[in-house]
BALOBA-1460 file (C-alpha; in Angstrom, 3 decimals):
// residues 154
<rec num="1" residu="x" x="38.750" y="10.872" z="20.589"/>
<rec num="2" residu="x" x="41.583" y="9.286" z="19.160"/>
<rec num="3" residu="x" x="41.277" y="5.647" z="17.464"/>
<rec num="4" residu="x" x="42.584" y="3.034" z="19.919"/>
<rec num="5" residu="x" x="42.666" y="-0.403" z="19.327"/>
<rec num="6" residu="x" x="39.783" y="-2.740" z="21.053"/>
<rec num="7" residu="x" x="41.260" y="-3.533" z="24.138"/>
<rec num="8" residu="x" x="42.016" y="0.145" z="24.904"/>
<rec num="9" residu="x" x="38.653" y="0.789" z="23.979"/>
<rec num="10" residu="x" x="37.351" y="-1.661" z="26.363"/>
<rec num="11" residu="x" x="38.908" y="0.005" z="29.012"/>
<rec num="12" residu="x" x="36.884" y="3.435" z="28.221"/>
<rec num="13" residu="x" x="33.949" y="1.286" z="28.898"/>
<rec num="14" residu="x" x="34.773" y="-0.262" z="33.054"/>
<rec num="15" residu="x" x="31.737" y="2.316" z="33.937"/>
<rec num="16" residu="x" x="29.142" y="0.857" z="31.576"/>
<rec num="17" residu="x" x="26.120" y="-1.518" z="32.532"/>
<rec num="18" residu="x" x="26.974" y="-5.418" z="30.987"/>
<rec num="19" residu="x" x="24.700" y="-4.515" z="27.791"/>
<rec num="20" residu="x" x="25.323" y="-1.409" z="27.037"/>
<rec num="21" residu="x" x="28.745" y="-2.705" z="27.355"/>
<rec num="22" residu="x" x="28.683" y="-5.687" z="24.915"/>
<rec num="23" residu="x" x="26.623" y="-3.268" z="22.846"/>
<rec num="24" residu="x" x="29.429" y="-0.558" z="22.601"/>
<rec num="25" residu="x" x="32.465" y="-3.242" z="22.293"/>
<rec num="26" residu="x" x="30.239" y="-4.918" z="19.108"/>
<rec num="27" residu="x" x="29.535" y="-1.521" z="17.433"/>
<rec num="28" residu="x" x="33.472" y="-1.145" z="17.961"/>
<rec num="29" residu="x" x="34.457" y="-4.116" z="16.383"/>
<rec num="30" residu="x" x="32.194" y="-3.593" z="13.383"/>
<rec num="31" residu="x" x="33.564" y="-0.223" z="13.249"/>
<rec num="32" residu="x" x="37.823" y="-1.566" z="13.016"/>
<rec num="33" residu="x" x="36.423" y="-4.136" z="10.625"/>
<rec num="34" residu="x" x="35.176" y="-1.992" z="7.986"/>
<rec num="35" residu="x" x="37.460" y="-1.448" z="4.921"/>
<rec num="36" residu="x" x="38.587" y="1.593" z="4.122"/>
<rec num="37" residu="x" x="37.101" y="3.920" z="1.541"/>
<rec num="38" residu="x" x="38.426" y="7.568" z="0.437"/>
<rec num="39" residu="x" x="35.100" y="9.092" z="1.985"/>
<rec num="40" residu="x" x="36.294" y="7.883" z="4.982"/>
<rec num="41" residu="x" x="39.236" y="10.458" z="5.192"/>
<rec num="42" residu="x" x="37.582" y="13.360" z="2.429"/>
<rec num="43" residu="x" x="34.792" y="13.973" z="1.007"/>
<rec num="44" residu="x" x="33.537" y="11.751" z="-1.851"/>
<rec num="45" residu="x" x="30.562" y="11.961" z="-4.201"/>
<rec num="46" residu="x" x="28.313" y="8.597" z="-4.318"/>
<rec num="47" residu="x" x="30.434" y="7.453" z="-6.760"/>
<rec num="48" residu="x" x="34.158" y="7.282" z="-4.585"/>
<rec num="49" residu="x" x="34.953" y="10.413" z="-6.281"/>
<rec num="50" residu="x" x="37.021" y="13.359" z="-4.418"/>
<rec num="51" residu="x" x="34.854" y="16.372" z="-3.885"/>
<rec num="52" residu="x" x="36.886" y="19.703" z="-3.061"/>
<rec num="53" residu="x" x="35.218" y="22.901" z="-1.875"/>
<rec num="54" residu="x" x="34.100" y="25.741" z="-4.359"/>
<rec num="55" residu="x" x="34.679" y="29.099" z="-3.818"/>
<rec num="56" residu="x" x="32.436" y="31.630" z="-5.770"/>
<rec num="57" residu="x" x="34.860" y="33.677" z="-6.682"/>
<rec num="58" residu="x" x="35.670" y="30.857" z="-8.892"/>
<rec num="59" residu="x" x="32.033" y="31.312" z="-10.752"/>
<rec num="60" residu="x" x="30.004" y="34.007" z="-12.875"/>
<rec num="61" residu="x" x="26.980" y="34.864" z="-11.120"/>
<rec num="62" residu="x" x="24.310" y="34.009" z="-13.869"/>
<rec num="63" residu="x" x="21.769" y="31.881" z="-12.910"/>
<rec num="64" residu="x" x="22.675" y="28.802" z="-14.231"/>
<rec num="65" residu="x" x="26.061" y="28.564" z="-12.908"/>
<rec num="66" residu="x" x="25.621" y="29.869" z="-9.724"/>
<rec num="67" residu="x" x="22.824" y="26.636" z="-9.134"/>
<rec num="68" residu="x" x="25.640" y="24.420" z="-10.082"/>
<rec num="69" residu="x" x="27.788" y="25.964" z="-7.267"/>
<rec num="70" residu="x" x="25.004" y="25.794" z="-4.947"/>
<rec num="71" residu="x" x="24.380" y="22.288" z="-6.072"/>
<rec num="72" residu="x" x="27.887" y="20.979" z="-5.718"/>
<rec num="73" residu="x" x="28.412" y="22.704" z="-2.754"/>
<rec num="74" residu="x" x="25.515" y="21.107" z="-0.750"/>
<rec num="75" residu="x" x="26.691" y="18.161" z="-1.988"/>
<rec num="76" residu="x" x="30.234" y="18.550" z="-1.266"/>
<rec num="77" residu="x" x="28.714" y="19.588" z="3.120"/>
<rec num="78" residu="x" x="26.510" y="16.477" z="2.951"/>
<rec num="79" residu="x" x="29.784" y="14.586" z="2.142"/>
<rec num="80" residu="x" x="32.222" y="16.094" z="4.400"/>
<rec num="81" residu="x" x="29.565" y="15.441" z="7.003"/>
<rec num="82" residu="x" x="29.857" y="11.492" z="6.532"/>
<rec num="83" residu="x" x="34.039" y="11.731" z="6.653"/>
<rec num="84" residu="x" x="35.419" y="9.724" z="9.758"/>
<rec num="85" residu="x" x="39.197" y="10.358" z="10.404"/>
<rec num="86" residu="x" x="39.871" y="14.138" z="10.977"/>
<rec num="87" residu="x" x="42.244" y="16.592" z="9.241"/>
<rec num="88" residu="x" x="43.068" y="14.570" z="5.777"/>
<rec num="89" residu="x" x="43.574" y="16.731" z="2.497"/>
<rec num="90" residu="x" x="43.459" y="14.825" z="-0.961"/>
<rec num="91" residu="x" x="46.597" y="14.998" z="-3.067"/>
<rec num="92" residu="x" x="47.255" y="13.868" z="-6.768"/>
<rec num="93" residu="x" x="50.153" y="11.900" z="-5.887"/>
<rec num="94" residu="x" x="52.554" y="10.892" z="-3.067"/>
<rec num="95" residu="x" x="54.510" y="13.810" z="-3.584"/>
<rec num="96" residu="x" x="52.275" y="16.543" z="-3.380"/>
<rec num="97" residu="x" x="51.394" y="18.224" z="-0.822"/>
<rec num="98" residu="x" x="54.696" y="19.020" z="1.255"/>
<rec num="99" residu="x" x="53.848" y="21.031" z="4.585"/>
<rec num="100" residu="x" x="50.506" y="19.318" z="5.126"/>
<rec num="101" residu="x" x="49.973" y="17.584" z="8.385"/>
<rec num="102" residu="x" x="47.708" y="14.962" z="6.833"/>
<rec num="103" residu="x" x="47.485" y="13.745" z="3.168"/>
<rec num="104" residu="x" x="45.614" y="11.142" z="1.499"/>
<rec num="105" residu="x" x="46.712" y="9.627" z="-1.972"/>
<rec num="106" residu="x" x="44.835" y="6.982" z="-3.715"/>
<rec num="107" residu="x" x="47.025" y="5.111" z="-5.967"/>
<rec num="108" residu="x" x="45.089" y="4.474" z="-9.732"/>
<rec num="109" residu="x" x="46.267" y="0.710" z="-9.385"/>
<rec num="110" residu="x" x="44.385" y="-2.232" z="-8.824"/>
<rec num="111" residu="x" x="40.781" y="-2.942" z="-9.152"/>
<rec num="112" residu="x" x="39.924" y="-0.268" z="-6.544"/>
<rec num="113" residu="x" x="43.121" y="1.445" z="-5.769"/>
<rec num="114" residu="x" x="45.056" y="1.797" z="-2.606"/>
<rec num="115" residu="x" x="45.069" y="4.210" z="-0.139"/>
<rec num="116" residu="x" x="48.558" y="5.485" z="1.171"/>
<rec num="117" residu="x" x="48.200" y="8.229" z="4.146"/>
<rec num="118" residu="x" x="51.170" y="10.439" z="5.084"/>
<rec num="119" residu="x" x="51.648" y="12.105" z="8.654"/>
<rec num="120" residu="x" x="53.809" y="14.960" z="9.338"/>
<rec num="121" residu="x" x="55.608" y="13.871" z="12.992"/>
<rec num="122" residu="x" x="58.397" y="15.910" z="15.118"/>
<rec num="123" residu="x" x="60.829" y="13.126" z="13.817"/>
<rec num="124" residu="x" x="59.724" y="13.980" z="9.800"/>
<rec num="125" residu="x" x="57.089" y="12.232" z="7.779"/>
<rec num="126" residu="x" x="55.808" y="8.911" z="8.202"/>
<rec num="127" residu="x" x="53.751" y="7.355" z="5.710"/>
<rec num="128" residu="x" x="51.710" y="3.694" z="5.127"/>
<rec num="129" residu="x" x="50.767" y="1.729" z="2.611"/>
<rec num="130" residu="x" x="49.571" y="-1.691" z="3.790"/>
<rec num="131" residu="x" x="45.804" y="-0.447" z="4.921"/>
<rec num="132" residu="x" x="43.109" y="-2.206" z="4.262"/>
<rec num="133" residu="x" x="40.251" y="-2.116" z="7.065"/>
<rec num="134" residu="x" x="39.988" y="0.301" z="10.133"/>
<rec num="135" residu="x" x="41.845" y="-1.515" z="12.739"/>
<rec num="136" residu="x" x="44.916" y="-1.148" z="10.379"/>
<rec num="137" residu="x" x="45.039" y="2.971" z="11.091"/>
<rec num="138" residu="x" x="45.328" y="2.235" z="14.972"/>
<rec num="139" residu="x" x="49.377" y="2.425" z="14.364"/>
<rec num="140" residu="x" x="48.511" y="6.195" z="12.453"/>
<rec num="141" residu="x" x="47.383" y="7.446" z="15.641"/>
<rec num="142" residu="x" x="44.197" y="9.165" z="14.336"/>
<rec num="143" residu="x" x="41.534" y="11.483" z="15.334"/>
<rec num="144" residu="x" x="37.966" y="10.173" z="14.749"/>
<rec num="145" residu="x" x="35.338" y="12.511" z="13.670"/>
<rec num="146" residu="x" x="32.339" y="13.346" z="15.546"/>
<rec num="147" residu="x" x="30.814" y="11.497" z="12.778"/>
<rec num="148" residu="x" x="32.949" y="7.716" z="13.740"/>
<rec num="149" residu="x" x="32.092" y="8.610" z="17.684"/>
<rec num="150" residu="x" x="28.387" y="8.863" z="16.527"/>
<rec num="151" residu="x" x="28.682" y="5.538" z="14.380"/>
<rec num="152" residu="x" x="30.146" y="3.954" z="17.255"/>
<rec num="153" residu="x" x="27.236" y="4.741" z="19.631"/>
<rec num="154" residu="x" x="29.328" y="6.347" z="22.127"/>
């Protein structure tokens, strides 16, 4: 499912009953409303921070170390498990990153940073920088997660 704005999503909803109806269009409006976190897009420990997958080729096997791959790898699943727009990578900076069709940069600025996403279209790239809740991604043409459909109650 792709995120539409409310009206559109209204629309998906002519075949519901009146409550489940006002239900669905509430839990949608919650859902545009919310502002936008980095574990919304990739996978973030508790503490906002980017969580990338391990490989264990990456580790020696002793005991010790392979627990802490174990470790950070269940936690990095759990995460990638709450993520809500499909298909983002993390990158270090704007520029980083060529060739992918989705990127997410957090800028270091501010009090709690900004989030800039970049889209690879058929016309070139096409990135945005004045995001703040949900309802301001509509215009990236997104694909929600099973996750966001679940949150959503459809």
């Amino acid at each position: 499912m792709d995120l539409i704005n409310s009206i559109g999503f209204g629309k998906t909803l002519k075949e519901k009953t009146d409550s489940n109806y006002r239900i669905l269009r509430d839990n949608f409006d919650n859902f545009l409303s919310q502002p936008l976190k980095s574990e919304m897009f990739v996978p973030c420990d508790d503490d906002g921070n980017v969580l990338e997958e391990r490989l264990i080729e990456n580790y020696e096997t002793d005991f010790g170390l392979l627990s802490d791959y174990q470790k950070y790898n269940k936690q990095y699943y759990k995460a990638k498990e709450k993520v809500l727009f499909d298909g983002f990578v993390f990158c270090n900076s704007q520029s980083e990153g060529i060739g992918l069709r989705l990127k997410l940069f957090i800028s270091p600025y501010g009090s709690s940073g900004k989030i800039y996403l970049t889209k690879k279209k058929e016309s070139g790239y096409h990135s945005w920088f004045q995001l703040f809740i949900i309802e301001d991604l509509i215009q990236c043409e997104l694909e929600l997660t099973q996750t966001a459909i679940k949150n959503i109650g459809l």
